[in-house]
C-alpha positions in Angstrom: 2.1 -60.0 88.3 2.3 -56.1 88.1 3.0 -55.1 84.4 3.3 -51.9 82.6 3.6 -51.4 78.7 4.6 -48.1 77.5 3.4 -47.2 73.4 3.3 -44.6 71.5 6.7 -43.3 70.5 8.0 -42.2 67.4 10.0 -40.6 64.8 8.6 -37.1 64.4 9.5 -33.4 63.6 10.3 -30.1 66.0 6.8 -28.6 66.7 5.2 -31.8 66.2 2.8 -34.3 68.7 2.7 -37.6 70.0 0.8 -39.3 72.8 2.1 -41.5 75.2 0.4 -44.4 77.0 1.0 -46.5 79.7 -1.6 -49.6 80.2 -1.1 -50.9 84.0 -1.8 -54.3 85.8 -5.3 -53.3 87.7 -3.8 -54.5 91.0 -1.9 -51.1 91.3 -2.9 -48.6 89.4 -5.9 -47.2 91.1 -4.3 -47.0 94.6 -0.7 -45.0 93.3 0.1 -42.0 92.0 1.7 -42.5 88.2 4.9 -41.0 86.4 6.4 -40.6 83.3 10.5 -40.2 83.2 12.6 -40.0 80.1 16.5 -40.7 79.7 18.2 -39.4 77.1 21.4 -41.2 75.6 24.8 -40.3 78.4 22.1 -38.4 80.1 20.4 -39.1 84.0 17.0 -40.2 84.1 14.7 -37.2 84.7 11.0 -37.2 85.9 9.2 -35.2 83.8 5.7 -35.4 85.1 3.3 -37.2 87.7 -0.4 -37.6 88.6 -1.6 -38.5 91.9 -4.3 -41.0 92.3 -6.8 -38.1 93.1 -5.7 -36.5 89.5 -3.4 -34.0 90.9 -0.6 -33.0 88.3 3.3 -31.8 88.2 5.5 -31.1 86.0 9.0 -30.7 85.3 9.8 -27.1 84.5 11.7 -28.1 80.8 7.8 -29.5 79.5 5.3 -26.9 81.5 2.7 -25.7 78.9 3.8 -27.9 76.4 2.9 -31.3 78.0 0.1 -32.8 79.8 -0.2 -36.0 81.8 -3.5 -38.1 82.3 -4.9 -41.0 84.0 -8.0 -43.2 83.0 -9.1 -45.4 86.0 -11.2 -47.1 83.6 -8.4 -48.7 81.4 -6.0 -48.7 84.0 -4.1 -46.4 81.8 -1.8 -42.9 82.2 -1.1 -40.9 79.1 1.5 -38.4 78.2 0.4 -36.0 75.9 3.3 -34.1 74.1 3.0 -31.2 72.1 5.1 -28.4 70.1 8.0 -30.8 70.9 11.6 -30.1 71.0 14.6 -31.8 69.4 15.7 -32.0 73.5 13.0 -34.1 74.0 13.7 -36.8 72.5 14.5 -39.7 74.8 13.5 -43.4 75.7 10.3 -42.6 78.4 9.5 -44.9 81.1 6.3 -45.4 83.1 6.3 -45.8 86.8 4.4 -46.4 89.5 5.1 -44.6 92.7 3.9 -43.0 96.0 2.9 -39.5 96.3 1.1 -37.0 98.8 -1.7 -35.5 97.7 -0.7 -32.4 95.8 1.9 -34.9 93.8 5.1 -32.6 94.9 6.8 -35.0 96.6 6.5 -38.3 94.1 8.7 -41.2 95.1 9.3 -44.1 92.3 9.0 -47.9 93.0 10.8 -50.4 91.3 8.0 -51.3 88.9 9.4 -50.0 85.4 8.0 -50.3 81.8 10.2 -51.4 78.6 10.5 -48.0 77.5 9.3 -46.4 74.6 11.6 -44.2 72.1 11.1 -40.6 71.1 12.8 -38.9 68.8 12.5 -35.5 67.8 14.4 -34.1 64.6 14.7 -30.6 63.8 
């Protein structure tokens, strides 16, 4: 059955770090392109970054520079990694697997979702 299991969230303060990760039933995760999304509380969910299956990255304009998104084929696994973070960030993120062309601008989500993992960001 397809499975994916965000960790990594936390409590932590403005300027800080955390790193993300996403583990993925095998079945799916080489052949799709990956995403992370976050939702913050009264707020729309809002893709915040994708990577293709051939490693091609995007990101949403509010985390350019600051964030950086990773796949390893290996573990069947897609990291988020977050740095000098914002009290803005701080949201419930979601892994999804989705379909993309091959410059990842035009990613489309499927309706395989993780549990969510919280971050929260204090200033």
């Amino acid at each position: 059955q397809v499975q994916l299991v965000e960790s990594g969230g936390g409590l932590v303060q403005a300027g800080g770090f955390l790193r993300l990760s996403c583990k993925a039933s095998p079945s799916i995760f080489r052949p799709n392109a990956m995403a992370w999304y976050r939702q913050a509380p009264g707020k729309q969910r809002e893709l915040v970054a994708t990577i293709t299956s051939g490693g091609s990255t995007n990101y949403a304009d509010s985390v350019k520079g600051r964030f950086t998104i990773s796949r390893d084929n290996d573990k069947n696994t897609v990291s988020l990694q977050m740095n000098s973070l914002k009290p803005e960030d701080t949201a419930v993120y979601y892994c999804n697997v989705g379909v993309a062309e091959d410059s990842g601008r035009y990613y489309r989500a499927s309706g395989y979702w993780g549990q969510g993992t919280q971050v929260t960001v204090s200033s």
